[in-house]
N, C-alpha and C positions, 0 to 999 in steps of 0.2 A: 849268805843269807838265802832263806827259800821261799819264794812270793808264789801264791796260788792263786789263781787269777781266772775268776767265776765270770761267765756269761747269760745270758737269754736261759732262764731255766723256764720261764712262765708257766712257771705257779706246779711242775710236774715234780709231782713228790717224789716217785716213784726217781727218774732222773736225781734229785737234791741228796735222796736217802745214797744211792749207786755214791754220787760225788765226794760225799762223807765218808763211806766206808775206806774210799782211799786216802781220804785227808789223814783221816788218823792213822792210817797206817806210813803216810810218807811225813808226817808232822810240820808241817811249813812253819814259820817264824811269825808269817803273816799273810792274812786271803783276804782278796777284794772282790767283793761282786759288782761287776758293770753294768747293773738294773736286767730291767724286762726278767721278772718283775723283782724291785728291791726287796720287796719282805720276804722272798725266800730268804733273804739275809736271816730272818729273822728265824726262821725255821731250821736254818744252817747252827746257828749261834745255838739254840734251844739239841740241836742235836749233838754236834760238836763241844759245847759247853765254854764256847770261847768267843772273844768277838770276830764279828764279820765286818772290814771296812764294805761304805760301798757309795756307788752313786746312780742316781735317779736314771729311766732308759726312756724312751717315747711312749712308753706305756705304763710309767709310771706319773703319779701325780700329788708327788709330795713337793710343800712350799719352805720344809724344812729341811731336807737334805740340799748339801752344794752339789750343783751341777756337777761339780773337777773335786780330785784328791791332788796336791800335789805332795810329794812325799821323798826323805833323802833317806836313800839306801845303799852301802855301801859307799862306793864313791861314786851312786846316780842322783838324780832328782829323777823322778816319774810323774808324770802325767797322769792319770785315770779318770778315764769320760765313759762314758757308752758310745759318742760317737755320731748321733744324729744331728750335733745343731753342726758338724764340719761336716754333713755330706758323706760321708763315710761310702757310702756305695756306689758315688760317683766317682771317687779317688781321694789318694791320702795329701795332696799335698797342701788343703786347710789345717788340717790338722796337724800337720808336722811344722808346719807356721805356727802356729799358734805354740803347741810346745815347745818349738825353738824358741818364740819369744818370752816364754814364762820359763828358761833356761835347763826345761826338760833334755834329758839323754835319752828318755826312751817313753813313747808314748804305747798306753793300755787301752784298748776301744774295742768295745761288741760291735753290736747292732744286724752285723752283714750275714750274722751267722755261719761264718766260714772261717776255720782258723788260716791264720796265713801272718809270716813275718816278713818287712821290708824293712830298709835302711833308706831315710829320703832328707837332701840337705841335712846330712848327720845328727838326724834322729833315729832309734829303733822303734819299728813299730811292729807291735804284736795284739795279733787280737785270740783269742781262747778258742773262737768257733762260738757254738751254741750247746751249753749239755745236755739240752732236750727238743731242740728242734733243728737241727743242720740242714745245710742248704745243698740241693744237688748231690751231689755220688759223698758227698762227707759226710762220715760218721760222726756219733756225738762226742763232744771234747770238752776238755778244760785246757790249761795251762799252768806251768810248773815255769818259774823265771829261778834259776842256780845262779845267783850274785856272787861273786868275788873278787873283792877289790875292785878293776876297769872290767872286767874279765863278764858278761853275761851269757849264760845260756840257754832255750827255751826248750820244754818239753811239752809236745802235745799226749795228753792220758786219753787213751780213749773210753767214755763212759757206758762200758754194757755188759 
């Protein structure tokens, strides 16, 4: 299974338009956007023609989407947050609590704008980066999660 996994695009088209052209050319099973801002989802969905999961970021402010996705894929559960109510750029290991305890294998989180993957009290944690605004010497990205079976592996796409 192929999980594409959207971050901080706030609101740049221009970035959402780049992100799609590779969607459709690498066709994932299924994309989740981790907010800032959530309605690119919506603009993703209107471009791609399919749906976009996703969840709210600190600069969003919807009362109807859940904070978390929890989600079973292959032989994972996934986590998906954006990342700001665990601290996220203080370090991971609220959030990999937290996942461990809602019996996640691998937790999904923006926010930091910087892609980057950790293993912590055996959870996987990966975050996309930012497809439109990266932090420090990073380029812009997405994320690509290759499921099979126990088997996961992540690709960072660079957006440009």
């Amino acid at each position: 299974m192929k999980i594409a996994v959207v971050s901080d695009t706030h609101r740049t088209m221009s970035a959402i338009i780049k992100v799609c052209a590779i969607l459709e050319k690498e066709n994932p099973d299924l994309i989740i956007h981790l907010g800032d801002v959530m309605e690119d989802a919506d603009a993703m969905e209107g471009i791609l023609h399919r749906e976009v999961r996703r969840v709210p970021g600190n600069c969003d402010f919807s009362l109807k989407e859940p904070s978390e996705l929890l989600l079973d894929a292959e032989e994972f559960r996934i986590l998906a947050v954006h990342g700001h109510h665990y601290r996220v750029k203080r370090g991971l290991r609220d959030l990999a609590s937290y996942a461990k305890s809602k019996g996640a294998d691998i937790a999904l989180y923006g926010h930091t704008h910087v892609a980057q993957e950790d293993e912590i009290s055996g959870v996987q944690m990966f975050n996309p980066g930012s497809a439109a605004l990266p932090q420090g010497v990073q380029k812009a990205s997405f994320a690509m999660l290759d499921l099979e079976g126990k088997k996961v592996a992540i690709r960072f796409i660079p957006v440009g």
